[in-house]
N, C-alpha and C positions, 0 to 999 in steps of 0.2 A: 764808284769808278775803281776799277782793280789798279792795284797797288804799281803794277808796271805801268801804266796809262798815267798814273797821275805822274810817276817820275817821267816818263816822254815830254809830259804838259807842261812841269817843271823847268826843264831843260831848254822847251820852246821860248818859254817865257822869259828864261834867264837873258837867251841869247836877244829875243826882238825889244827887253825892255834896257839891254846894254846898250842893242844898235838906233836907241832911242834917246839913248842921254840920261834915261833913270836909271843910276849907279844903284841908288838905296834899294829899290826893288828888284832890279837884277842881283845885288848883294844877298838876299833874301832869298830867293830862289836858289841861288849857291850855296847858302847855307841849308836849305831845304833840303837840298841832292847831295851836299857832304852825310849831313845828317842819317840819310839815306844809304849811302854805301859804309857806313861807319856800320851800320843796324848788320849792312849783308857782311861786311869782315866778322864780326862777332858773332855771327849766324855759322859762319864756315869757319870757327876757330874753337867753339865748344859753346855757344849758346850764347844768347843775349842779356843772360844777368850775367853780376860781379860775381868772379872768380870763377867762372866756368861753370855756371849756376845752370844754364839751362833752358829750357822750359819751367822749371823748378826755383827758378834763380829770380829776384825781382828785376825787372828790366830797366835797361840804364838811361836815366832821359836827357840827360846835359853832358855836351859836347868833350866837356874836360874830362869827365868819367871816364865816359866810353875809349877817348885816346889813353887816357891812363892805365884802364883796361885792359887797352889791345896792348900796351907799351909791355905789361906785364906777361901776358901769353907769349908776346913776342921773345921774351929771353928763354923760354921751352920751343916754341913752335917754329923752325928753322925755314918755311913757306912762308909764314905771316909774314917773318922778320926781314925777309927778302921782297914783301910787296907792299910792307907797314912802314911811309916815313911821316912821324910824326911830330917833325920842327917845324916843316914851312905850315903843316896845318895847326898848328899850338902858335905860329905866331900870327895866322889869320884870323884864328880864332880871338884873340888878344885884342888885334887890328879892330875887329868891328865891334867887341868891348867897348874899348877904350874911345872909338867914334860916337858909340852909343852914349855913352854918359858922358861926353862931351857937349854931344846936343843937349842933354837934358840940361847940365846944369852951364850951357853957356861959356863954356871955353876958347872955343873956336870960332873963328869969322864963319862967315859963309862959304866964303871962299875956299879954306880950310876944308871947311866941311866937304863941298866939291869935289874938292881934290881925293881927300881921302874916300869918297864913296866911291870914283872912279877906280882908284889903285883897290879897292877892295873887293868890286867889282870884277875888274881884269882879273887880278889874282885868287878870287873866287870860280871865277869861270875856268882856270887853267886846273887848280886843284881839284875841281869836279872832275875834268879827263883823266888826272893822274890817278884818282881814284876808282877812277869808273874801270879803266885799263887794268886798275889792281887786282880786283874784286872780281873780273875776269879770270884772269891768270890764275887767281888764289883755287878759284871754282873749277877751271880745268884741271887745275895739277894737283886737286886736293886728298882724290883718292889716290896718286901717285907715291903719296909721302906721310910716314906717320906722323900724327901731332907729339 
């Protein structure tokens, strides 16, 4: 399946398995499509490895990287740093961390658990548009502005 198809299917997914009551899978699919436009800012900021690596560059596969990454182009690249916010996604990122090893080892009720896969959920699904909308812009106005 080419690469834009699966993110469309992604997106589908996020949304009918939110408007389902499965937080954990729609949270998944959020992180899928974060993932996703994280890969396209780094694509349209100097390449997909660390430090402006490349094609040539090893490519970056965990979330924290890749924001830390772009956090750093961001202080040269006056585009990025106007389309790259990268709090509420480091504290999403955190969010579904910290839910994860919750389940595992037993922290939280059920209930808890709920809760928090909904709020990670909603707020997964909102951080995909803000990125999707980013990652747009960045690509329209990219040949506009030196990196």
């Amino acid at each position: 399946m080419p690469k834009e198809d699966l993110y469309k299917t992604f997106i589908n997914r996020m949304k009918s398995a939110s408007d389902a009551g499965a937080y954990l899978e729609a949270s998944w699919y959020a992180y899928a499509a974060l993932e996703d436009r994280l890969v396209s800012l780094l694509q349209n900021s100097g390449g997909v490895g660390e430090n402006a690596g490349g094609a040539n560059g090893k490519p970056i596969k965990m979330m924290g990287r890749k924001i830390k990454e772009l956090n750093r182009r961001a202080e040269k690249d006056k585009l990025l740093k106007e389309n790259f916010e990268h709090d509420k996604l480091n504290a999403w990122k955190d969010s579904r961390n910290n839910l994860m090893h919750a389940m595992g080892d037993a922290t939280m009720t059920i209930d808890e658990i709920d809760a928090s896969a909904k709020k990670l959920a909603e707020d997964g699904q909102e951080l995909v548009r803000e990125y999707a909308a980013a990652c747009r812009r960045l690509k329209k106005h990219r040949d506009k502005v030196a990196v």
